[in-house]
C-alpha positions as CSV (number, residue, x, y, z in Angstrom):
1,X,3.2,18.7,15.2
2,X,5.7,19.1,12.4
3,X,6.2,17.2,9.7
4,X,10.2,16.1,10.0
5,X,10.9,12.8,9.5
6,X,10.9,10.4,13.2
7,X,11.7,7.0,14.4
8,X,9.9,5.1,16.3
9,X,11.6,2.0,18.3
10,X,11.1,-1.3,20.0
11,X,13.4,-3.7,20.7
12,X,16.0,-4.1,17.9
13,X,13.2,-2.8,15.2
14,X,13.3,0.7,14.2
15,X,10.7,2.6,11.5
16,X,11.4,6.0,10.3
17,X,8.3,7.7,9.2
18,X,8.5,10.8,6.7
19,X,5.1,13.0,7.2
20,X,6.1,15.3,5.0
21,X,7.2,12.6,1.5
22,X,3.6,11.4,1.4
23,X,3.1,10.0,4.7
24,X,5.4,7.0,3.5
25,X,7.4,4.6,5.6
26,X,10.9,5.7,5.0
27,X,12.7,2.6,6.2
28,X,12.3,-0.5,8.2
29,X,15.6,-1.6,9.9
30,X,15.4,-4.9,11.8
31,X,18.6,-6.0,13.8
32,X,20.4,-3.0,11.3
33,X,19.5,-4.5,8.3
34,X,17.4,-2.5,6.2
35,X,14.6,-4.1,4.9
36,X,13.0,-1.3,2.8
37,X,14.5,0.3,-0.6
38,X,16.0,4.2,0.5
39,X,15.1,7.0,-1.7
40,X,12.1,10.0,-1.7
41,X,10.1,7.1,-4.1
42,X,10.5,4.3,-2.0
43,X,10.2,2.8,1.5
44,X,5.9,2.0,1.7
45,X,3.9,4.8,0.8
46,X,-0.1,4.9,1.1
47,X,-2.1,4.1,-1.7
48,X,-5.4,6.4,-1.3
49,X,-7.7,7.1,-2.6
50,X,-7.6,4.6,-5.5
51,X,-5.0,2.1,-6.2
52,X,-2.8,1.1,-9.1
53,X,-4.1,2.2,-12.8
54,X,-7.0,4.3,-13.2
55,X,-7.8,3.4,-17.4
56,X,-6.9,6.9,-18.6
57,X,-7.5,8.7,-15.4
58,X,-11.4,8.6,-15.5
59,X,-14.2,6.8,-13.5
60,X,-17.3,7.1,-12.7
61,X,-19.8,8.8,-9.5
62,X,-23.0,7.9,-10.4
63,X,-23.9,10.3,-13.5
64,X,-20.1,12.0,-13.2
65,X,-17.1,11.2,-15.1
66,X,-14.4,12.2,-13.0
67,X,-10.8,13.3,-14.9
68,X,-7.4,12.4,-12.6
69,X,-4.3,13.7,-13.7
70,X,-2.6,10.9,-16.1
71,X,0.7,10.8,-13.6
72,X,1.5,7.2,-15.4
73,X,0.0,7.7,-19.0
74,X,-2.0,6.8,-20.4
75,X,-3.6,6.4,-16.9
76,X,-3.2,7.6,-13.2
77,X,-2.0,5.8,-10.9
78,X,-1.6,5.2,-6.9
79,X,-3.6,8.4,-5.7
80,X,-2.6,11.3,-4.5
81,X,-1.7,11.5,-1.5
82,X,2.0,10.2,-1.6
83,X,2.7,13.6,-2.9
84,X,1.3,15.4,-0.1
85,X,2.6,16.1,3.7
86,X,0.7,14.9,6.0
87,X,0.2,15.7,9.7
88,X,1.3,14.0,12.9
89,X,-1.5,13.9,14.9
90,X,0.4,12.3,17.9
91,X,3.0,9.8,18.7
92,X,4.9,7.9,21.0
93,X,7.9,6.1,21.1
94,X,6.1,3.5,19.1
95,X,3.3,4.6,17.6
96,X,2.1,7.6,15.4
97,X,-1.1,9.0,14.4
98,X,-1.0,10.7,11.0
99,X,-3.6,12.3,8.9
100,X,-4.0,14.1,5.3
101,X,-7.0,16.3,4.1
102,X,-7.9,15.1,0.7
103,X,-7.3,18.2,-1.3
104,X,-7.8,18.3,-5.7
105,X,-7.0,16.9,-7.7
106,X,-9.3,14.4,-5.9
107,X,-12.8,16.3,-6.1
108,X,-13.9,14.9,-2.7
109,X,-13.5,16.4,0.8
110,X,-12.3,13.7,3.0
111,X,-10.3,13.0,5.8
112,X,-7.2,9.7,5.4
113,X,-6.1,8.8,9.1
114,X,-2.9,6.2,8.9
115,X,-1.7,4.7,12.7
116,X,1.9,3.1,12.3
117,X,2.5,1.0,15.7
118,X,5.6,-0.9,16.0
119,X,6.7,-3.8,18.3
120,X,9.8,-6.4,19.0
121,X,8.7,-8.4,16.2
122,X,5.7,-6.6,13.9
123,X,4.4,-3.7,12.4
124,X,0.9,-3.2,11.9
125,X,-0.3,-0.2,9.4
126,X,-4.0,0.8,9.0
127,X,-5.6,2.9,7.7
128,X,-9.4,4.4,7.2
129,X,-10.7,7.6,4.5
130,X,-13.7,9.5,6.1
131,X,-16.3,12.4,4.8
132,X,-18.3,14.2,6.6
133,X,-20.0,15.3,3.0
134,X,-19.9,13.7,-0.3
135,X,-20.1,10.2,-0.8
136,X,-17.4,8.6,-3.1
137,X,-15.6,5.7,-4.0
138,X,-12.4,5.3,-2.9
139,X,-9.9,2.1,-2.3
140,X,-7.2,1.9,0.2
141,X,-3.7,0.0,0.2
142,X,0.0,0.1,0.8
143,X,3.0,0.0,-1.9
144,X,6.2,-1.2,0.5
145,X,9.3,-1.8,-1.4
146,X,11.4,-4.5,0.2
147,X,14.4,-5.1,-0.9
148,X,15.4,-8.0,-3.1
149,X,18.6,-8.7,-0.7
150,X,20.1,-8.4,2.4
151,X,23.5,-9.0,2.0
152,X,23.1,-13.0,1.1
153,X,20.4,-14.6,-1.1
154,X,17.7,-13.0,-3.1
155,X,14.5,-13.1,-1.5
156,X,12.0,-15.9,-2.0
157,X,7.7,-14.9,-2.4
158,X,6.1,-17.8,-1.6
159,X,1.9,-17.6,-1.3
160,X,-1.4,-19.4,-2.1
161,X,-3.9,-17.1,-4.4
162,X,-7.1,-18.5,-5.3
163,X,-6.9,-16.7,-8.6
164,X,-4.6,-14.1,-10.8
165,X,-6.6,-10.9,-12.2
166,X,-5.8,-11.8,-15.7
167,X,-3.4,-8.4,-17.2
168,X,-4.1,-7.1,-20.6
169,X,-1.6,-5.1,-23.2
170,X,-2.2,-2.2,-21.0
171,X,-1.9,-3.3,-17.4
172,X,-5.1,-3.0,-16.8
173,X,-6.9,-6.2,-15.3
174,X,-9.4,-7.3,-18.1
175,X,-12.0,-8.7,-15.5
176,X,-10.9,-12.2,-16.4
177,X,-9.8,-14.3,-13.5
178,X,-7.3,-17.1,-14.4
179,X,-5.2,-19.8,-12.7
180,X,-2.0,-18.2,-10.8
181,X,1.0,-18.5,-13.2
182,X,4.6,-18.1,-12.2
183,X,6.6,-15.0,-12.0
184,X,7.7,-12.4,-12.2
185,X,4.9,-10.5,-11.8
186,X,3.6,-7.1,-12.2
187,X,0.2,-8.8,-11.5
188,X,-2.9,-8.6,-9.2
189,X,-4.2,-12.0,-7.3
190,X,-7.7,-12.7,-5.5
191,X,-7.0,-13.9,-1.5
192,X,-10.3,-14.2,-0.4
193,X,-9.7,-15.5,3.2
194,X,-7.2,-12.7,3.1
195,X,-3.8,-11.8,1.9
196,X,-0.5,-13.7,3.4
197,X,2.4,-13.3,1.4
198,X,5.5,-15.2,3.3
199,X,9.0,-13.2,2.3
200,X,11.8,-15.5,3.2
201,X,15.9,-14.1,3.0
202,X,17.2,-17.3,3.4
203,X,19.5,-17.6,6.2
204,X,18.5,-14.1,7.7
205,X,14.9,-13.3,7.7
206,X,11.0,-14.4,7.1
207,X,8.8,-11.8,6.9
208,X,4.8,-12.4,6.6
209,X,3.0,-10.1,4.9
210,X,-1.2,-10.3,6.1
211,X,-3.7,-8.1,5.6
212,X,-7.8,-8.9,6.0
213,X,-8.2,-7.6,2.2
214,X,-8.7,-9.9,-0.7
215,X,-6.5,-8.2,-3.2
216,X,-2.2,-8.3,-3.8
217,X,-0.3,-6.8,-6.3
218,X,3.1,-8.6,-6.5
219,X,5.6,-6.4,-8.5
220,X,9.1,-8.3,-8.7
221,X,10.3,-7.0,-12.1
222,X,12.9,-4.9,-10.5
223,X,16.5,-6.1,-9.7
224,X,16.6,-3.9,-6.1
225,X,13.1,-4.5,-4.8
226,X,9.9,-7.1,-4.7
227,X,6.7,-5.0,-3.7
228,X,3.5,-6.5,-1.9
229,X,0.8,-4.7,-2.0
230,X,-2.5,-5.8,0.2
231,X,-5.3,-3.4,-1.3
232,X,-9.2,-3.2,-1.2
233,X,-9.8,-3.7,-4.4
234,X,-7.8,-4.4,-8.0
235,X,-6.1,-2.0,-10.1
236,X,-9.0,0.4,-11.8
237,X,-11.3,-0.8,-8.9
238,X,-13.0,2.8,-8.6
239,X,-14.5,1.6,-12.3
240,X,-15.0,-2.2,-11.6
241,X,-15.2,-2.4,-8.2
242,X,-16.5,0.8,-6.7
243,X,-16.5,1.0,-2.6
244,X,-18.4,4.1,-1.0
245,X,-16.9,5.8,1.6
246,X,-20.1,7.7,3.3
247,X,-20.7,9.7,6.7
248,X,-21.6,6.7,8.8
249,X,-18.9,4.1,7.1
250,X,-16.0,5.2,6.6
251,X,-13.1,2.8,4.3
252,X,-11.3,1.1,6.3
253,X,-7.9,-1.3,5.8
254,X,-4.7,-3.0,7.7
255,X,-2.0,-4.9,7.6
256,X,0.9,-6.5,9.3
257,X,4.3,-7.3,9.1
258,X,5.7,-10.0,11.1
259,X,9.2,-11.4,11.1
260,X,11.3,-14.1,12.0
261,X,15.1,-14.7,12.5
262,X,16.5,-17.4,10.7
């Protein structure tokens, strides 16, 4: 199928999905308000195979060191394929299969498969990296860019982590774990009975972010948009936190958004 941008609808909730810019989410429109930032960097775009910083592009595969481009120097960051087209494998009026061919820089063969099903009231994203090769590690999550306002008050982020990744000088989690502080944040927090982030527009919209994974990165440093990222593993987690993706398990993630009319 081709890779042109498509909606898919149900109810008053429409998603346009852009195949070809990465595979990303190119807006969520709920009642016609637009929940997503526009632009070719924005919407929610897959985060695969790692996610966040890579310290200086490298990490390790057993006796390899492994160089990635350093796309955020000094380090790489949020994989590579959100600058690749992906294909449609099928769809329906609210639902679409999509799936990418991990190609180098990333020196794994490996297959990402993303389903984007929509109903009246939630959209569910998931998401799984296969080989039928190589074993590697690999992490999995999403980078959605909502936007800070919808034509009244400034979204709240309320949640409940059990614990902040502490940051050092160079983004970089230092593999300290400290108490959650207050924002704003450019920061990664530990949700081990998985993530729920609640954000509220007062007088317009709630919107529940929940995912089965442990890790969010809440980024709300920008004046436009808040970003809530459920993830497999923190920032540098191929180095820290390795997960394998092998022949008989493949990685595997999802998460949902649910809203609410206020």
């Amino acid at each position: 199928m081709s890779d042109e941008d498509f909606t898919l609808t149900a109810g008053d909730a429409e998603v346009t999905v852009r195949p070809g810019n990465g595979g990303r989410i190119g807006g969520l429109r709920v009642g016609g308000a637009e929940l997503l930032r526009q632009g070719e960097r924005f919407g929610c775009f897959p985060m695969v195979p790692w996610c966040g910083r890579i310290r200086e592009g490298r990490f390790r595969d057993g006796a390899d060191i492994r160089q990635m481009p350093l796309n955020s120097p000094p380090h790489a960051i949020h994989g590579t394929v959100r600058d690749g087209a992906w294909k449609v494998a099928r769809r329906s009026a609210d639902e679409a299969v999509l799936t990418y061919d991990l190609v180098a820089p990333w020196p794994y063969p490996g297959r990402v498969t993303q389903i984007v099903a929509l109903t009246e009231d939630a959209l569910t994203l998931s998401m799984a990296v296969e080989t039928h090769g190589s074993s590697f590690p690999a992490q999995i999550g999403w980078h959605p860019w909502f936007n800070r306002n919808l034509g009244g008050e400034d979204v709240q982020v309320a949640f409940d982590p059990a614990w902040q990744e502490e940051r050092g000088e160079d983004h970089l989690p230092t593999g300290n774990r400290v108490e959650p502080k207050p924002g704003p944040w450019d920061d990664c927090f530990g949700m081990p009975d998985g993530v729920s982030v609640a954000l509220t527009w007062p007088g317009r919209l709630r919107l529940d972010v929940t995912s089965p994974q442990k890790w969010v990165v809440v980024y709300d440093e920008q004046d436009a948009a808040v970003c809530v990222e459920p993830q497999t593993g923190p920032p540098d987690g191929l180095n820290t936190l390795p997960r394998l993706v092998t022949p008989l398990e493949p990685l595997e993630a999802t998460t949902t958004w649910r809203w609410t009319r206020l």
